[in-house]
N, C-alpha and C positions, 0 to 999 in steps of 0.2 A: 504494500500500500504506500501510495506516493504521500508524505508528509505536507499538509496546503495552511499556507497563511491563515492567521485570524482574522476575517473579515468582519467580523461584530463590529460596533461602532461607539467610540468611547468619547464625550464630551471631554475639550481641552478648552481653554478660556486664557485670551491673551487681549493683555490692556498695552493699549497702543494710544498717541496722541490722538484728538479726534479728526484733528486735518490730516493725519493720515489714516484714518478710518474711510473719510470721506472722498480720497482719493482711492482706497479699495474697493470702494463699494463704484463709484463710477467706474474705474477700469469694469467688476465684476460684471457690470450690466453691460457696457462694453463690447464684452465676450461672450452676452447670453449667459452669464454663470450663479450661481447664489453665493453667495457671500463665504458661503463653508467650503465650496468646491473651488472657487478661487485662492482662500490662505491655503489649502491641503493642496493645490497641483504649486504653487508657489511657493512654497517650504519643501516638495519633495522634489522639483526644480534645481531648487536652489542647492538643495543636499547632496546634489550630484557630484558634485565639486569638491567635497569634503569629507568620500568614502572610500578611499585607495582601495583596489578587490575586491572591493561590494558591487556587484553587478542586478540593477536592477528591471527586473522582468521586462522583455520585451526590448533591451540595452542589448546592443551589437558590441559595444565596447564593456571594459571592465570600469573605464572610469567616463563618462558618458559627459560628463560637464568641465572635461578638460583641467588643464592647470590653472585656468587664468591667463588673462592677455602679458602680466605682467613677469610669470613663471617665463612663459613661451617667448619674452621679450630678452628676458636673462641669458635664457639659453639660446639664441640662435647669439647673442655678443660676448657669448663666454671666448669665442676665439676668433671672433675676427670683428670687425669695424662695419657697419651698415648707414647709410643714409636713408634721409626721413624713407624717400621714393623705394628704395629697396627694404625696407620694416614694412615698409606699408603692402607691397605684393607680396610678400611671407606672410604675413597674418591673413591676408585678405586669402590664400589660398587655402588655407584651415578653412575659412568659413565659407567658399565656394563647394570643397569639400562635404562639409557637414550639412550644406543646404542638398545635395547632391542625393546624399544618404541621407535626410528626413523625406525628402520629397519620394525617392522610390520605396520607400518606409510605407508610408500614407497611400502611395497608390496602390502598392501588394498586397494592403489590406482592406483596399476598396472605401478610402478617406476621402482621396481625392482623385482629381484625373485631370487629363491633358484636355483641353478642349481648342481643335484649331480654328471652330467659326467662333469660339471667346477669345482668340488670341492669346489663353494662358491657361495656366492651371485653374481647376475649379473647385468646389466642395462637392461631393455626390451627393445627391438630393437627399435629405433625411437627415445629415451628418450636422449641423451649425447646431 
């Protein structure tokens, strides 16, 4: 038998200033979201970043929220000398990269899709 997360649901209660309450609650609406499901995808977001081998479900990577722009900054001038123009195409290609692999992500799972009479990608109907 395969061992499966606790999916019960446990109240957590966080007190935050109210002008940034009030900017969570506009992003949440924003996004179509409730207020609960916007701090939980925004805290588990964000926690990506800060679980070296923790790899979380549905994570092609072990560490899915990278080092930081500032990690990735260190190490590409630990040995040698960059300008702004050449920092800037290094990073930028991390995030063409990652846009790359979300985008064929979302449409393997039938998120989103290509549309050429949209001229772009779209959400599948159902999905906002």
């Amino acid at each position: 038998m395969v061992d499966s997360p606790d999916t019960s649901r446990e109240v957590v209660n966080v007190y935050v200033p109210a002008y940034q309450k009030d900017r969570w609650v506009e992003h949440a609406n924003d996004l179509d979201m409730s207020q609960s499901e916007f701090v939980r995808t925004m805290v588990q977001s964000g926690r990506k970043g800060f679980e070296p081998g923790h790899e979380e479900p549905g994570s092609s990577d072990a560490n899915p929220g990278g080092n930081g722009l500032e990690t990735r900054v260190l190490k590409l001038l630990e040995n040698d000398t960059y300008s702004w123009d050449e920092l800037l195409e290094a990073v930028s290609e991390d995030i063409e990269t990652r846009l790359d692999e979300a985008l064929e992500e979302l449409q393997a799972t039938n998120r989103i899709r290509y549309s050429g009479r949209h001229g772009g990608y779209t959400v599948v109907e159902g999905e906002v």
